[in-house]
BALOBA-1460 file (C-alpha; in Angstrom, 3 decimals):
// residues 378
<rec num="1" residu="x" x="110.236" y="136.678" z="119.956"/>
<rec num="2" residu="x" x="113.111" y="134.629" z="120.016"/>
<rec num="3" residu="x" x="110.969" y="131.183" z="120.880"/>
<rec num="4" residu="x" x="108.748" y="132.763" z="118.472"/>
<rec num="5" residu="x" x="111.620" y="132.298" z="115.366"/>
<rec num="6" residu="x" x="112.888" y="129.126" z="116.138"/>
<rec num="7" residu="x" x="108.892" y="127.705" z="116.109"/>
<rec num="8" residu="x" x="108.868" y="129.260" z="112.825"/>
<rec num="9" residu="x" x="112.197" y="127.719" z="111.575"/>
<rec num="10" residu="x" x="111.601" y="124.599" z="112.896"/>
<rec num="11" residu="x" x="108.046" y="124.350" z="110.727"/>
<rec num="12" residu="x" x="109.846" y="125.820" z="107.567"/>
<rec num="13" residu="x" x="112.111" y="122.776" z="107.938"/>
<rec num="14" residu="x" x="109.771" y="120.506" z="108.087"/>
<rec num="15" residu="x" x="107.344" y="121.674" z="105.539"/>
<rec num="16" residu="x" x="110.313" y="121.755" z="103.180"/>
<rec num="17" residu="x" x="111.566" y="118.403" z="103.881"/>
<rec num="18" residu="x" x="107.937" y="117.046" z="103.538"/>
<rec num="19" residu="x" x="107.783" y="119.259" z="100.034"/>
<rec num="20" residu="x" x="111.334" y="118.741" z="98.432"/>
<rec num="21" residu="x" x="110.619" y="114.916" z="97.905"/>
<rec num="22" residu="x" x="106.958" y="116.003" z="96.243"/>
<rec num="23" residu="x" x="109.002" y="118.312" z="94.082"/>
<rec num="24" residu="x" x="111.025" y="115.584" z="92.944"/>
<rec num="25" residu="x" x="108.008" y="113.384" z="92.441"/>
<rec num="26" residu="x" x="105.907" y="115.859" z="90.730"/>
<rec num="27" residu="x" x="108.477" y="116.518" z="87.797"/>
<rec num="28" residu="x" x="108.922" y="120.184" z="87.832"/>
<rec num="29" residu="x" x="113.030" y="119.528" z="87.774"/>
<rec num="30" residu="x" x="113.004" y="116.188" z="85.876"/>
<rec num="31" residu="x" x="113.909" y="116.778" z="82.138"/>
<rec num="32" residu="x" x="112.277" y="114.319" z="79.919"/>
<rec num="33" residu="x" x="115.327" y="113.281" z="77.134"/>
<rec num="34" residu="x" x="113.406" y="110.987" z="74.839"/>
<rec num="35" residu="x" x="115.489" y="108.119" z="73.608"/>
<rec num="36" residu="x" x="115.694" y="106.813" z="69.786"/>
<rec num="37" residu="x" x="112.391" y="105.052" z="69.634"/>
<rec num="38" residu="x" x="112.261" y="104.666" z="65.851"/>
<rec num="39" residu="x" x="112.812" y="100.765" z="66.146"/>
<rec num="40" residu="x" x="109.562" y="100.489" z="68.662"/>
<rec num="41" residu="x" x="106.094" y="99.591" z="67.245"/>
<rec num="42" residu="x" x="102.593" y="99.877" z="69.275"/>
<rec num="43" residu="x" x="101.060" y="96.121" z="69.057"/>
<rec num="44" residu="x" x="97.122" y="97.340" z="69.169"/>
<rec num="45" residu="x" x="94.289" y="94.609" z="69.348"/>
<rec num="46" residu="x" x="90.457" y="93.916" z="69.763"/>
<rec num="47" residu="x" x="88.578" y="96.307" z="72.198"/>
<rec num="48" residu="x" x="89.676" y="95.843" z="75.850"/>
<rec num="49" residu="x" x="93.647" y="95.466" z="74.659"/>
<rec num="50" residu="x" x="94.306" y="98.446" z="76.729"/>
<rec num="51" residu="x" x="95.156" y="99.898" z="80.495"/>
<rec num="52" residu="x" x="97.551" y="96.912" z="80.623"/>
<rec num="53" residu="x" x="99.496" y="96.971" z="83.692"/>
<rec num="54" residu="x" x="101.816" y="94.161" z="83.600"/>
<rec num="55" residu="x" x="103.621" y="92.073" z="81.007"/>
<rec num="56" residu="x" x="105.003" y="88.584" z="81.805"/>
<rec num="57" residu="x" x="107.430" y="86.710" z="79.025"/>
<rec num="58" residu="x" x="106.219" y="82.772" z="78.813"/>
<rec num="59" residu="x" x="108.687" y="81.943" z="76.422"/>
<rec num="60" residu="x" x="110.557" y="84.348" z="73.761"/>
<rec num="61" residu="x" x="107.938" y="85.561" z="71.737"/>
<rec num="62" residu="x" x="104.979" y="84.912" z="73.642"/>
<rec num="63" residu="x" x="103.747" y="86.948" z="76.399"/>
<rec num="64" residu="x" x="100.796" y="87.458" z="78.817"/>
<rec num="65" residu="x" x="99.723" y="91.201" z="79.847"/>
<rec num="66" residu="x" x="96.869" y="91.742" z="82.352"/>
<rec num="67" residu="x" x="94.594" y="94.546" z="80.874"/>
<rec num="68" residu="x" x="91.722" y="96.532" z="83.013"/>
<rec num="69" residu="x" x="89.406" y="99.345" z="80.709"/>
<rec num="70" residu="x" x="87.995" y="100.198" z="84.048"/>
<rec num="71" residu="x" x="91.080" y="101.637" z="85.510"/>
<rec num="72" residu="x" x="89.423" y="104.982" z="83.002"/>
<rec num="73" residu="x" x="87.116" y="105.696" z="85.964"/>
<rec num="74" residu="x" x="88.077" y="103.261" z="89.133"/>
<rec num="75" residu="x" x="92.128" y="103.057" z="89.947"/>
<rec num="76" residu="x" x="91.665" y="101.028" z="93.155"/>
<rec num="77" residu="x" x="95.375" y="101.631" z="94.207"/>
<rec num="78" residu="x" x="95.112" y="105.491" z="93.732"/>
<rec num="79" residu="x" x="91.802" y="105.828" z="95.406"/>
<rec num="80" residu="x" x="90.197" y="107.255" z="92.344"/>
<rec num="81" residu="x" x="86.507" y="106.526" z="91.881"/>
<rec num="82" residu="x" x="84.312" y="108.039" z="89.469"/>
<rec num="83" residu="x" x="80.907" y="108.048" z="88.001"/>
<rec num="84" residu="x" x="80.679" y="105.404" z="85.548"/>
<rec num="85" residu="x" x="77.758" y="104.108" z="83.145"/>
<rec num="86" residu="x" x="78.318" y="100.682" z="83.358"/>
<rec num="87" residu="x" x="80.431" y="98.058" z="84.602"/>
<rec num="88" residu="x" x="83.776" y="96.601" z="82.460"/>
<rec num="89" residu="x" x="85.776" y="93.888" z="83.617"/>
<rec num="90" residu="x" x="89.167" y="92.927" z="82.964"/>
<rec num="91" residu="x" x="91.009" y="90.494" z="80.628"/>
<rec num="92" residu="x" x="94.375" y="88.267" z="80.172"/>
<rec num="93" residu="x" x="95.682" y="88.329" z="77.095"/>
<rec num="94" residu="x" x="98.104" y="86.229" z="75.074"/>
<rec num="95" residu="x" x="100.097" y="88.425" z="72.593"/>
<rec num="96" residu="x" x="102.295" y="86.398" z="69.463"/>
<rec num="97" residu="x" x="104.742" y="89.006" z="69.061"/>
<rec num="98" residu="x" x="106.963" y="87.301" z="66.684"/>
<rec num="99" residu="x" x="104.444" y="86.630" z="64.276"/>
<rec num="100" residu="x" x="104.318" y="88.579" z="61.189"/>
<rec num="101" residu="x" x="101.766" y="90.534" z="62.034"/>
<rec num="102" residu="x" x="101.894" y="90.264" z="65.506"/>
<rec num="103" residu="x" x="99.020" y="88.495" z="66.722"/>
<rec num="104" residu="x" x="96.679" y="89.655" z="70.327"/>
<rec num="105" residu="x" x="93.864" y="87.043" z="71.713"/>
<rec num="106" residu="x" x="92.325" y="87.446" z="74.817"/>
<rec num="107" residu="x" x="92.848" y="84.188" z="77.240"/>
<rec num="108" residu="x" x="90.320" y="84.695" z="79.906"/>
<rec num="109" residu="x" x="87.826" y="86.890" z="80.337"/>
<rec num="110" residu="x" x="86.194" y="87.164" z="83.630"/>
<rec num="111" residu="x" x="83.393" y="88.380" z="85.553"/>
<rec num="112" residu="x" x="82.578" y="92.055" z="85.902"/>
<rec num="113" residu="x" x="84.514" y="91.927" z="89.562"/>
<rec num="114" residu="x" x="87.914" y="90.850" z="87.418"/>
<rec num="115" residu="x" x="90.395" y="93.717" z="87.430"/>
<rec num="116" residu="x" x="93.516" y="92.200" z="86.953"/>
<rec num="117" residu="x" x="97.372" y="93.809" z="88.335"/>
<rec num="118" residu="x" x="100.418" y="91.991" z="89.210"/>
<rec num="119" residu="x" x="100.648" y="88.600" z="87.789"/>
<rec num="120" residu="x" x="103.483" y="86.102" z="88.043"/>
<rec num="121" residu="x" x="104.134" y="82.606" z="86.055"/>
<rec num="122" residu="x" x="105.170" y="80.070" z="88.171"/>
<rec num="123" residu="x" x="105.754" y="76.877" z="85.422"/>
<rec num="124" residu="x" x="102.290" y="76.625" z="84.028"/>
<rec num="125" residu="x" x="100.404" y="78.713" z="86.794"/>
<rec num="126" residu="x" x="100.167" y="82.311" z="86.438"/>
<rec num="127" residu="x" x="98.681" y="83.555" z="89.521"/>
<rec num="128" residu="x" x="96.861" y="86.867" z="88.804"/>
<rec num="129" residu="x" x="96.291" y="89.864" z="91.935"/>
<rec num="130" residu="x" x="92.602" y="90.628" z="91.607"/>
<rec num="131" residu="x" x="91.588" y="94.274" z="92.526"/>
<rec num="132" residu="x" x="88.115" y="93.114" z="92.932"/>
<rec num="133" residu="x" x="85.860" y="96.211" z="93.375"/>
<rec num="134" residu="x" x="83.131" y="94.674" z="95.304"/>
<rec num="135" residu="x" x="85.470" y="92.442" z="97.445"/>
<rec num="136" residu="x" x="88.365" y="91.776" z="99.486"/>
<rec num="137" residu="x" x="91.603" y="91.475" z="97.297"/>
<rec num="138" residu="x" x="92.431" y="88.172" z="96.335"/>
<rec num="139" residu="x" x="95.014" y="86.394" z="93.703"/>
<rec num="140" residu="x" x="93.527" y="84.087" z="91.538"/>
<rec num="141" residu="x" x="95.462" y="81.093" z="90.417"/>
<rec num="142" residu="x" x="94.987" y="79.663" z="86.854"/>
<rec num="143" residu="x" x="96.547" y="76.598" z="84.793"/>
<rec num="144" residu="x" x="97.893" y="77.198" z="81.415"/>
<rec num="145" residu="x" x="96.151" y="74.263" z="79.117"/>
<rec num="146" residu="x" x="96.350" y="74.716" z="75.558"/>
<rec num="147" residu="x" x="97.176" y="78.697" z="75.369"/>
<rec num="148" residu="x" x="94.069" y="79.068" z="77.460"/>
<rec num="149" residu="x" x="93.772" y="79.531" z="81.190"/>
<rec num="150" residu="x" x="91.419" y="77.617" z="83.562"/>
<rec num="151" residu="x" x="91.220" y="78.777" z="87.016"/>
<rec num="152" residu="x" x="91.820" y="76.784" z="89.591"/>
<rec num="153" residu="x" x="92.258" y="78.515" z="92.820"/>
<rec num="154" residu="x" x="91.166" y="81.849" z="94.479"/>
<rec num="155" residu="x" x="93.788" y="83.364" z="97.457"/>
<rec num="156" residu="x" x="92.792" y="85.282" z="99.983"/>
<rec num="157" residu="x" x="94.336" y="86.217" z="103.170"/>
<rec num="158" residu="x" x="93.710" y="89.373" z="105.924"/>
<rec num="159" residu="x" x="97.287" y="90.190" z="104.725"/>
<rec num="160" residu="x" x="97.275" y="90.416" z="101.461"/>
<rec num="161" residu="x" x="94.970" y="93.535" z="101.433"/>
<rec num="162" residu="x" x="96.287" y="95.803" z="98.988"/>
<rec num="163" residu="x" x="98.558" y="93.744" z="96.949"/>
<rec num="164" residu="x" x="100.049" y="95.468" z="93.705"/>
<rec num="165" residu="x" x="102.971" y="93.151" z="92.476"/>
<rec num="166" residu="x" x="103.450" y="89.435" z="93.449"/>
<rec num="167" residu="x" x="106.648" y="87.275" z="92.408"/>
<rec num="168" residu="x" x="106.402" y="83.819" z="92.576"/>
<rec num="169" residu="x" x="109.115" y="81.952" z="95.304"/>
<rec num="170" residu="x" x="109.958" y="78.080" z="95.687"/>
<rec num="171" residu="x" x="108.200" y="75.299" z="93.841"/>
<rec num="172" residu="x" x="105.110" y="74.640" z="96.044"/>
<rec num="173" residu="x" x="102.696" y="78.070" z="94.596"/>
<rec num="174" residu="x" x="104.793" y="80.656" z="97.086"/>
<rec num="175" residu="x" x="104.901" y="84.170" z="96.314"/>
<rec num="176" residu="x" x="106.508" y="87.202" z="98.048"/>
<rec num="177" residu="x" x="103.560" y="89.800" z="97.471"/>
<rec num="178" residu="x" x="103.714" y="94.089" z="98.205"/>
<rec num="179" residu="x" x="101.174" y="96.206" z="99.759"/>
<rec num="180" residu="x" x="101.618" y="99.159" z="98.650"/>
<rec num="181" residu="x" x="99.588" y="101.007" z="101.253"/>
<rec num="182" residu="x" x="98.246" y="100.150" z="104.741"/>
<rec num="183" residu="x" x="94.733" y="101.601" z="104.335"/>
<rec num="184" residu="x" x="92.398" y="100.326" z="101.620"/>
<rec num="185" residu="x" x="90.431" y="103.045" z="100.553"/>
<rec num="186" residu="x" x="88.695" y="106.258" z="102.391"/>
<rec num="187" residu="x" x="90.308" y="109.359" z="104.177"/>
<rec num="188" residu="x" x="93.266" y="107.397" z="105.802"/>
<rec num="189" residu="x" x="94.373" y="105.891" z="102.540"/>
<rec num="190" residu="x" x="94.776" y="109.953" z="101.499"/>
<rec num="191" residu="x" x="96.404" y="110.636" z="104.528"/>
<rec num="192" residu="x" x="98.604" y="107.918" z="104.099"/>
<rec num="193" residu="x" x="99.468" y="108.537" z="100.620"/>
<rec num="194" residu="x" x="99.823" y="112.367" z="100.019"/>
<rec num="195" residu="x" x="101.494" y="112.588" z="103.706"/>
<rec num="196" residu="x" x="104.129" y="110.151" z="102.261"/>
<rec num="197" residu="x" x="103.502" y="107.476" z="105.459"/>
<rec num="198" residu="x" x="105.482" y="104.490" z="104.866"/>
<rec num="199" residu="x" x="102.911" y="102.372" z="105.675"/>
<rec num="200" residu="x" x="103.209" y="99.643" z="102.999"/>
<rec num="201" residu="x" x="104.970" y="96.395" z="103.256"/>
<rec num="202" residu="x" x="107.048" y="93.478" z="101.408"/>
<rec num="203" residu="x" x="104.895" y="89.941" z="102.379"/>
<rec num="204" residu="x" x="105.515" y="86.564" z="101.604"/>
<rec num="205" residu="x" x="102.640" y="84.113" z="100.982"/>
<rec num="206" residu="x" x="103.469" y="80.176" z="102.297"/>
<rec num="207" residu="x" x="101.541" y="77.666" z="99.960"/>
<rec num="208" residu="x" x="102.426" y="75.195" z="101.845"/>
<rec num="209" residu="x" x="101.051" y="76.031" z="104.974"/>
<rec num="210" residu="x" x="98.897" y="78.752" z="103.569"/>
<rec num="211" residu="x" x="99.759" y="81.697" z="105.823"/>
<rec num="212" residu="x" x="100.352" y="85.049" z="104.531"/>
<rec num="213" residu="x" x="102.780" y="87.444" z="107.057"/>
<rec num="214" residu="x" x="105.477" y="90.704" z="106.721"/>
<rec num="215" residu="x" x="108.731" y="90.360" z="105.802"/>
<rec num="216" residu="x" x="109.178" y="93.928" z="105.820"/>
<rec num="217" residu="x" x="107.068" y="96.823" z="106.832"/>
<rec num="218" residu="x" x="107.472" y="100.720" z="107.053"/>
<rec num="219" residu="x" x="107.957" y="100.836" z="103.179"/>
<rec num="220" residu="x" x="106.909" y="104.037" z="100.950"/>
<rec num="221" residu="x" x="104.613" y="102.643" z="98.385"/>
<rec num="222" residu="x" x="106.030" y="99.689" z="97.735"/>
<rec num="223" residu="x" x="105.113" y="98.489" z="94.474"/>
<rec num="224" residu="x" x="106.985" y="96.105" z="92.069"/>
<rec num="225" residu="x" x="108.554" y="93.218" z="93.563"/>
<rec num="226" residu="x" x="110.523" y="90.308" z="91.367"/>
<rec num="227" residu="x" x="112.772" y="87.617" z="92.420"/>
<rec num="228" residu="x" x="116.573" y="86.314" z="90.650"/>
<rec num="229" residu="x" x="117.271" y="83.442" z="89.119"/>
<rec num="230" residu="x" x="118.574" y="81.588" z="91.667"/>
<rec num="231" residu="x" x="115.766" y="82.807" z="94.502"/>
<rec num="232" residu="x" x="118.068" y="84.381" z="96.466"/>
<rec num="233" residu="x" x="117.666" y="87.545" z="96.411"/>
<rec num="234" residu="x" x="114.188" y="89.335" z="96.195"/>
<rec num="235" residu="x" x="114.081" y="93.366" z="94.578"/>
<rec num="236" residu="x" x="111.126" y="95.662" z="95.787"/>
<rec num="237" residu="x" x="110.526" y="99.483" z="94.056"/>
<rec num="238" residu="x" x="109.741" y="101.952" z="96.666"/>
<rec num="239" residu="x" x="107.482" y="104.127" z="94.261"/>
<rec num="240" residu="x" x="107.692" y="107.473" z="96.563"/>
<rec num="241" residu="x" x="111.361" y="107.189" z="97.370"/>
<rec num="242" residu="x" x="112.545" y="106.729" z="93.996"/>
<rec num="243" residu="x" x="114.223" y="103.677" z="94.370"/>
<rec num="244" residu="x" x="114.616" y="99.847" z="94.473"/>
<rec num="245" residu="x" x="115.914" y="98.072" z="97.046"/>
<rec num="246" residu="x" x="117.944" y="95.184" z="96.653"/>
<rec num="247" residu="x" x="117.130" y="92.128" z="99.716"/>
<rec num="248" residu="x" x="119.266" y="88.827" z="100.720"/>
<rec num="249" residu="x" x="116.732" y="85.880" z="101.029"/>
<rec num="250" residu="x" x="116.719" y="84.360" z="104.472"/>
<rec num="251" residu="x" x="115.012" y="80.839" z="104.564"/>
<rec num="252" residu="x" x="114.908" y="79.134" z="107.852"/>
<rec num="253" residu="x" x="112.737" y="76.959" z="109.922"/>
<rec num="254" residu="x" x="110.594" y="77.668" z="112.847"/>
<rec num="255" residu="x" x="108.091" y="75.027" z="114.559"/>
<rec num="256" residu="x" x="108.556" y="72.798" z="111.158"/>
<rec num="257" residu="x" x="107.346" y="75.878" z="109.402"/>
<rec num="258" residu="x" x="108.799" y="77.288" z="106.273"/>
<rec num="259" residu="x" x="109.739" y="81.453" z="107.602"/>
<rec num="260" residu="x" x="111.368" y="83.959" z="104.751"/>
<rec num="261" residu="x" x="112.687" y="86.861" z="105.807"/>
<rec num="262" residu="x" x="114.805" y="89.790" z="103.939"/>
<rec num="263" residu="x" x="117.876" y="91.742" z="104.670"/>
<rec num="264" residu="x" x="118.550" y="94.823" z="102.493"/>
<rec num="265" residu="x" x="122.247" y="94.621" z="101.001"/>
<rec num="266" residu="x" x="121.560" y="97.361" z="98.163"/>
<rec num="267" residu="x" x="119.811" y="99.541" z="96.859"/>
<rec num="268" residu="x" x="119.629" y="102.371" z="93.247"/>
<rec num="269" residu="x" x="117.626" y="105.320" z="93.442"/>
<rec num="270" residu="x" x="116.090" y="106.285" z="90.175"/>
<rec num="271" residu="x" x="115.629" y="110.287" z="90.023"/>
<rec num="272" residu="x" x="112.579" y="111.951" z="89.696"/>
<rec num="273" residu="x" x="111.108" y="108.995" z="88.407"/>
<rec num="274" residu="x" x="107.637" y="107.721" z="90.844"/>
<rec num="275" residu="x" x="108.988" y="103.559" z="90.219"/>
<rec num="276" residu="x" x="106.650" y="100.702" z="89.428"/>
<rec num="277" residu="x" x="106.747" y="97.049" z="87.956"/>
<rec num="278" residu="x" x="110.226" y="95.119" z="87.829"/>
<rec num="279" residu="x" x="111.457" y="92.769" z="85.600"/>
<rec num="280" residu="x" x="114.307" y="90.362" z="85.864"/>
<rec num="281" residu="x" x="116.066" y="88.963" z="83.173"/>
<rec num="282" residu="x" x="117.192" y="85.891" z="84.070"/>
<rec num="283" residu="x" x="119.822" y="85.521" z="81.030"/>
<rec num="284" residu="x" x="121.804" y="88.740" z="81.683"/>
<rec num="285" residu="x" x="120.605" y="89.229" z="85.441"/>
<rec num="286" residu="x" x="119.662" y="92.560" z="84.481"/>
<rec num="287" residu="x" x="116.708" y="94.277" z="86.796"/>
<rec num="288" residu="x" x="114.721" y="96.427" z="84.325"/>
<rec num="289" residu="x" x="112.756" y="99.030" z="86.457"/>
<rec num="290" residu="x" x="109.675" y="100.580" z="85.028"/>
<rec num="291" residu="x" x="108.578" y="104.197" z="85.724"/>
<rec num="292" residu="x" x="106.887" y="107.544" z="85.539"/>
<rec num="293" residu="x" x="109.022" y="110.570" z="85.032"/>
<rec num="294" residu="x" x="106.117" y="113.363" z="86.328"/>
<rec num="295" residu="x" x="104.082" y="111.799" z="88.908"/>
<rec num="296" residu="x" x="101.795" y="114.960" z="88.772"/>
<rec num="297" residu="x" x="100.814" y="114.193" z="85.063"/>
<rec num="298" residu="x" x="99.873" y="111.092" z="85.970"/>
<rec num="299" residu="x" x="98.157" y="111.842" z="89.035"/>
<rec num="300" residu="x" x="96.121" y="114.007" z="86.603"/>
<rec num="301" residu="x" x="95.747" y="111.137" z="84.278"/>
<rec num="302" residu="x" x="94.238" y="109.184" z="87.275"/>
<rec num="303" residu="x" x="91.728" y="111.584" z="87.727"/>
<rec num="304" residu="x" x="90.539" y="112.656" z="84.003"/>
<rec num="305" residu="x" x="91.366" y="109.009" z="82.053"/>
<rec num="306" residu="x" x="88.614" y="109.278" z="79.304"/>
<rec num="307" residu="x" x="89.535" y="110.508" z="75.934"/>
<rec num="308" residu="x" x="86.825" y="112.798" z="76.046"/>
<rec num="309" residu="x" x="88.729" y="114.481" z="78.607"/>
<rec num="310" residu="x" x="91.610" y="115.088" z="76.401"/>
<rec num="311" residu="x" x="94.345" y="114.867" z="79.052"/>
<rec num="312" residu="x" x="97.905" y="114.229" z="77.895"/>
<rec num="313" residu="x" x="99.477" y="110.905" z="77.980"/>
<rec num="314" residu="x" x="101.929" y="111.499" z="81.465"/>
<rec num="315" residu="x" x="105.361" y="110.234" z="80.353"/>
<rec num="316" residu="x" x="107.528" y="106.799" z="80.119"/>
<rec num="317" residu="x" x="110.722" y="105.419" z="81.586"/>
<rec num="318" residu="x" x="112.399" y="102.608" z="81.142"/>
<rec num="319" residu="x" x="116.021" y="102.298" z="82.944"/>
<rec num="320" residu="x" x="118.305" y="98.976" z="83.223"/>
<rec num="321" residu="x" x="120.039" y="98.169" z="86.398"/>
<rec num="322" residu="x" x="123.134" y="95.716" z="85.340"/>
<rec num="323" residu="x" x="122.646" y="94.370" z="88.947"/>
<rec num="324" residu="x" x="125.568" y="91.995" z="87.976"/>
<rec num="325" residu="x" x="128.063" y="94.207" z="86.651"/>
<rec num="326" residu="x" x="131.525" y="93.991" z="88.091"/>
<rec num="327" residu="x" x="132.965" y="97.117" z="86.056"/>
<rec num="328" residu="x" x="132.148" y="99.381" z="88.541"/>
<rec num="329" residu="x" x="131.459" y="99.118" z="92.099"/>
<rec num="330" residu="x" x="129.320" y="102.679" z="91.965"/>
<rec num="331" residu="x" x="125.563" y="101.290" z="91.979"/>
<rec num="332" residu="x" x="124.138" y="104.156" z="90.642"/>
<rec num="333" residu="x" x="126.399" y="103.898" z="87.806"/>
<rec num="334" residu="x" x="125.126" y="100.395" z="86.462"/>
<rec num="335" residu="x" x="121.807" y="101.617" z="85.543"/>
<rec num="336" residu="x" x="120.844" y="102.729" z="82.060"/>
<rec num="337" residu="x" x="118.133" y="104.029" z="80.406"/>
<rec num="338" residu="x" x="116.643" y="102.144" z="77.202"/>
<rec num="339" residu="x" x="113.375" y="104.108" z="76.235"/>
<rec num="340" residu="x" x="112.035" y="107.289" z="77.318"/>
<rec num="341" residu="x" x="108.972" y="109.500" z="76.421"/>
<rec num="342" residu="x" x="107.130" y="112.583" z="76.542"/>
<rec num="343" residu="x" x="103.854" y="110.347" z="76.225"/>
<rec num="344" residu="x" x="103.747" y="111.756" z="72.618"/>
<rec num="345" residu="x" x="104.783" y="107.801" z="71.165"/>
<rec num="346" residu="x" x="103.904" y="105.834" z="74.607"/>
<rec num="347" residu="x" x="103.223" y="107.044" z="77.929"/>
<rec num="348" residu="x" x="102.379" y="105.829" z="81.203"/>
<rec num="349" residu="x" x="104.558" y="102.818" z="81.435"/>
<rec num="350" residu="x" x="104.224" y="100.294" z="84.176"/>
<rec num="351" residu="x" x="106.068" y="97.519" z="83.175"/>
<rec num="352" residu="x" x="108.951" y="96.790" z="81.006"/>
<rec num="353" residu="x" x="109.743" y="93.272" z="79.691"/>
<rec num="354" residu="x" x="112.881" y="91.982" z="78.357"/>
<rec num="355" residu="x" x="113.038" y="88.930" z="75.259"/>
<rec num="356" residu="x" x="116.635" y="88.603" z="75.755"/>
<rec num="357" residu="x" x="116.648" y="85.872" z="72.845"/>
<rec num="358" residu="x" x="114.643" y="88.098" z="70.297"/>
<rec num="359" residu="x" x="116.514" y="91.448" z="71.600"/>
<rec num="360" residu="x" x="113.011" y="92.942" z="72.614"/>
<rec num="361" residu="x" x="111.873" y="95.043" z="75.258"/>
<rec num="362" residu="x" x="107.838" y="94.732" z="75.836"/>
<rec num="363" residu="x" x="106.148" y="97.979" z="77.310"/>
<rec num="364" residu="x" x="102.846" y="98.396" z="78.801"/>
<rec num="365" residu="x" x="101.223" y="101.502" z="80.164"/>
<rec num="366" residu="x" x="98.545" y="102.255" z="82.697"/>
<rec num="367" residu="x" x="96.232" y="104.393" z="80.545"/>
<rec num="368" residu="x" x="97.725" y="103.238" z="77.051"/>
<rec num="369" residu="x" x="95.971" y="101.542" z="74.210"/>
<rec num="370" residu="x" x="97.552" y="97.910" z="73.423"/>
<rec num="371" residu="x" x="101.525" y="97.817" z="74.471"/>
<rec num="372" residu="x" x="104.941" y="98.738" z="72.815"/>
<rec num="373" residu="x" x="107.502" y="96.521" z="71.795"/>
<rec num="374" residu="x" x="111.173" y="97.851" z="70.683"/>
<rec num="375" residu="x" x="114.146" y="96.427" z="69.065"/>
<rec num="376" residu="x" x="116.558" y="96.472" z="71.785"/>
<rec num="377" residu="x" x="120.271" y="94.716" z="72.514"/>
<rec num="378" residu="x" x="120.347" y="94.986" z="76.565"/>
């Protein structure tokens, strides 16, 4: 009886600690406190301005957002497929925000195997992660000429397998990269996902000698990843741990090749919010962190996407981590939340974008038409 009880304890444990951080993700204890968004306006456009699921500022008032309709019946990182009645591809756009009206033109529209993520500008590259259905992952490279893009290269390494969010590194095409799971599709990706396996990893892509390789592994859905100003340090959002870690840049040489490597020095955890894209704002230094409030809603919104199905918008949340702030040594204490939602004005938000010289925060969302911009002093 005895051995009995303590085999019985010893599962409650663990079934609770395997449960409490689902509890957390799912939203059942997370209040939703929506801020004052009466100075934010949704920037809608042509058909296909919608699902965008990252935001990039070229210069202040200009910005490029990576859009995918498809992501209504195929979300390739959720390993969500549904029946479908034809093919749509993905699109780039180039949104004027400053203009008066605000003007939205799509900048590259590509074949029906285009489903656009994670993009980062590297001078007048953007290099795009391609969630090709019908193929191996890849991230396409394309050269800004005359606010249009021509592409010019196509990536593709065993490594880079499930990439989400890619930051560009260096001056030679570089990029530190995330997979955010192990497992691209099938029963193990569900295992790995709904068991919480921290599977995923934090890579680094070498232009230079064009090898792709870890830089660190046993992460918990790693997702956004965004460099500093200066290089040095590299952030990465842990989506299923509620947090972003903070890493120290190590650069050294090994057999006259170029090796990165990361050592954690930080980290904020971000409560009961599932964390996505990052920004950095390279005038303030500020880290704005993008995420979703109740992961379960937007599980749900994964699976029923259409507006025929009438599911609710999951919520929005925007928080600020003043990763340079030296009035406080308390991390948790530097962030700050600058929009949050219901989903009743803007929901699903992936990435948040700061125009520190126009005081305007850019927001896109996952299942949203067109994207939100706001009136914001960081």
């Amino acid at each position: 009886m005895g051995y009995s009880l303590a085999l019985l304890v010893v599962g409650a444990a663990l079934l609770a600690s395997h449960l409490y951080p689902w509890i957390h993700l799912s939203g059942y204890l997370t209040t939703i406190e929506p801020t004052d968004n009466k100075q934010c306006q949704r920037i809608e456009g042509p058909l296909g301005f919608r699902n965008c699921e990252d935001i990039i500022i070229a210069a202040p008032g200009i910005a490029y957002t990576s859009c995918d309709p498809a992501r209504d019946y195929d979300n390739m990182v959720m390993d969500v497929h549904r029946p479908k009645e034809r093919e749509e591809q993905g699109h780039v756009w180039r949104i004027d925000y400053m203009s008066d009206p605000p003007t939205v033109r799509k900048i590259f529209e590509g074949s029906s195997d285009f489903h656009p993520l994670g993009m980062t500008l590297d001078k007048d590259r953007l290099y795009i992660i391609n969630l090709a259905h019908h193929a191996p992952a890849s991230v396409e490279v394309f050269e800004i000429v005359s606010d249009a893009l021509r592409h010019v290269q196509t990536i593709r390494h065993p490594f880079i397998h499930t990439p989400n969010s890619i930051s560009s590194w260096g001056n030679d095409g570089s990029f530190f990269f995330t997979n955010d799971h192990h497992f691209i599709r099938g029963i193990p990706k569900v295992i790995e996902n709904y068991a919480r396996i921290p599977l995923g990893s934090l890579g680094f892509y070498n232009a230079t000698s064009q090898e792709a390789y870890k830089v660190k592994g046993g992460l918990l859905f790693p997702n956004g990843v965004e460099c500093d100003k200066s290089q040095s340090t590299v952030f990465v959002a842990e989506t299923y741990k509620m947090e972003v870690k903070k890493y120290a840049v190590v650069v050294q040489e090994e057999d006259g090749k170029l090796q990165v490597s990361a050592a954690a020095v930080d980290q904020i955890k971000v409560p009961g919010t599932s964390v996505d894209n990052l920004h950095y704002d390279k005038v303030s230094g500020d880290l704005i962190i993008s995420g979703h409030p109740n992961g379960l809603a937007l599980v749900k919104k994964c699976q029923h996407a259409t507006e025929q199905e009438n599911v609710p918008m999951p919520p929005s949340r925007i928080v600020v981590w003043h990763t340079t702030s030296t009035t406080t040594t308390h991390t948790q204490s530097k962030m700050e939340t600058v929009f949050e939602d219901d989903g009743t004005t803007y929901g699903s938000a992936s990435t948040g974008a700061t125009d520190h010289k126009n005081n305007k925060l850019l927001i896109s969302g996952l299942y949203e038409k067109g994207i939100m911009i706001c009136d914001r002093s960081l």
